[in-house]
Every structure is written in C-alpha cells, then in structure tokens.
N, C-alpha and C positions, 0 to 999 in steps of 0.2 A: 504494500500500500504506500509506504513511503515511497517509491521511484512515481508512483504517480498523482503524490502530493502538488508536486512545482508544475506538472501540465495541467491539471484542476486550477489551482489558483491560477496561472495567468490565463487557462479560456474564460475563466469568471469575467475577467477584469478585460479581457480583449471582447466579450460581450456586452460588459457594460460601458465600454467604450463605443462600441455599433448602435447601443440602442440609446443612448447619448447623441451621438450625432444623429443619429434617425427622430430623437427629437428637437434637436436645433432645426433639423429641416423643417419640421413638422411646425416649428414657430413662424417659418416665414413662407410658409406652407409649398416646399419646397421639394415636399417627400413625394410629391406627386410626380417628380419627372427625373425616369430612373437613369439618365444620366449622371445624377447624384450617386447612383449606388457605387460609381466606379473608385470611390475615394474608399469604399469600405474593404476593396483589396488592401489599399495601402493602408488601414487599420489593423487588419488580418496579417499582414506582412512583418508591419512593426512587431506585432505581439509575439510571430512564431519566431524572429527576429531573435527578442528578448527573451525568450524560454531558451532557447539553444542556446546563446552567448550565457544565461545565466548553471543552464547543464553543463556547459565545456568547464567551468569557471570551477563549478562545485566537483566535476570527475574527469581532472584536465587529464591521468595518466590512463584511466581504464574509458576517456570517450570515444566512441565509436561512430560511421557513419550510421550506421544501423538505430543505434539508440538515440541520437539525433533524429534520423527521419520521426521513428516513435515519438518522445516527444513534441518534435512540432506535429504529426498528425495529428495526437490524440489533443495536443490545445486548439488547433482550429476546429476539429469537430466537436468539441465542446462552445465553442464560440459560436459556432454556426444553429448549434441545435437549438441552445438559448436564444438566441437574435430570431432564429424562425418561430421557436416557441410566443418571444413576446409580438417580432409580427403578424403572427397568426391572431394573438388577444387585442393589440392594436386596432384589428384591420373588421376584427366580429363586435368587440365591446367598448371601446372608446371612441370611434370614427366608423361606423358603418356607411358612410362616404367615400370612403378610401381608397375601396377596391373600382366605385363606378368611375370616380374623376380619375385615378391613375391610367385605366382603360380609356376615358375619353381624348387624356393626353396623347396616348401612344397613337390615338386615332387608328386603334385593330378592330379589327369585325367579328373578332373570335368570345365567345359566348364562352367564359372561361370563370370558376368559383374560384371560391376564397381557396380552399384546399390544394386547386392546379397550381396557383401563383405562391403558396405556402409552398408546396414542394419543388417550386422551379429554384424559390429563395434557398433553401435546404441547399439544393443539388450544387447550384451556382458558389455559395459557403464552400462546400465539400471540395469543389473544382478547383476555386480562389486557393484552398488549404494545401491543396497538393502542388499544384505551381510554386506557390509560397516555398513551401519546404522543399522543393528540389529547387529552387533559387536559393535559398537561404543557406541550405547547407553545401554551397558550393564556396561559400566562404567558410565555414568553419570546418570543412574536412582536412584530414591530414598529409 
C-alpha cells in the first residue's frame, strides 16, 4: 500500500486541480467551448510530471522505467476518474444546461447523453495519461 501512497495523493490533487480550472471556466462560462479542455493535458502532465520526479527523488538507486510508467499511470487514472466523476455531477446536478449549450457550441447534430460525453471525458483523461507518461518518462529514464 505504501508504493501507492504518492500516486493516490498526487491524482487527488492533479484532480483537484482539473476541477478547479473547470471551474474558473465555468465563472466566465467558458466551460462550454472544449477548446479549453486542451490546457487540462498540461494539468495532467504537470502532475505525472511531479509524481515521477518526486519517485526518482525518494528510490533514486532501485528506480526503474517500469515503476515510473506505474506511477505516472496509476496518478492520471486516478485524476481522470475523479475529474469524470465530478463532471458527470456537474453536468446532471449543478448545471443541467451544460451538456445542451456545450453541444450547441460545437454546433454537432449528434443526439448524444450525459453518459456518451462522461465516457469520451474518461477515455480522453486515460489517453492525455499515457502520452503524458511516455513523454515524461523520457526525461527521467536512465
């Protein structure tokens, strides 16, 4: 349980950093045009970023690429599943608006529910997660 203490805390905090900016958007109602979403790689990146620099740091003699990828996957996918988590509750119980004006932005024809664009955000996270960490750990390999 302790090796995946330090992936646990920073997806927390690389998801409360997603749903932070997803509500700045959301102040200057911003969240609606998913051009915005692209800045939540470079959220994602930082954060897988900072687990692996802080894994190297704490098992500099026994780190491994291997254990690097592990970590950075398991913090994105925890960042991803919380940030989908909350916009899935965002998108049903605070703004039930959300999902019709984000579609009207995109100006798509596609007759698409709350749960399609829940699991595109999911997948998109997952996707963002593994780019990340095979960028990321191309600086800290040996």
């Amino acid at each position: 349980m302790k090796s995946l203490s330090l992936p646990i805390r920073f997806g927390l905090v690389t998801s409360a950093v997603l749903i932070a900016y997803f509500l700045v958007l959301s102040l200057f109602n911003n969240h609606i045009h998913p051009a915005f979403s692209f800045f939540n790689a470079v959220i994602t990146t930082l954060g897988i970023f900072e687990v692996i620099r802080y894994k190297k740091i704490q098992n500099y003699n026994d780190f491994s690429y291997g254990e690097g990828f592990k970590t950075g996957i398991i913090t994105g996918f925890i960042a991803s599943f919380l940030f989908t988590l909350f916009f899935l509750f965002y998108a049903t119980e605070i703004n039930i608006n959300f999902l019709p004006d984000m579609l009207h932005e995109i100006k798509s024809g596609f007759n698409v529910d709350i749960g399609m664009v829940s699991f595109v955000v999911f997948i998109m996270g997952l996707a963002t997660t593994v780019i990340a960490t095979f960028t990321v750990m191309q600086f800290f390999k040996k």
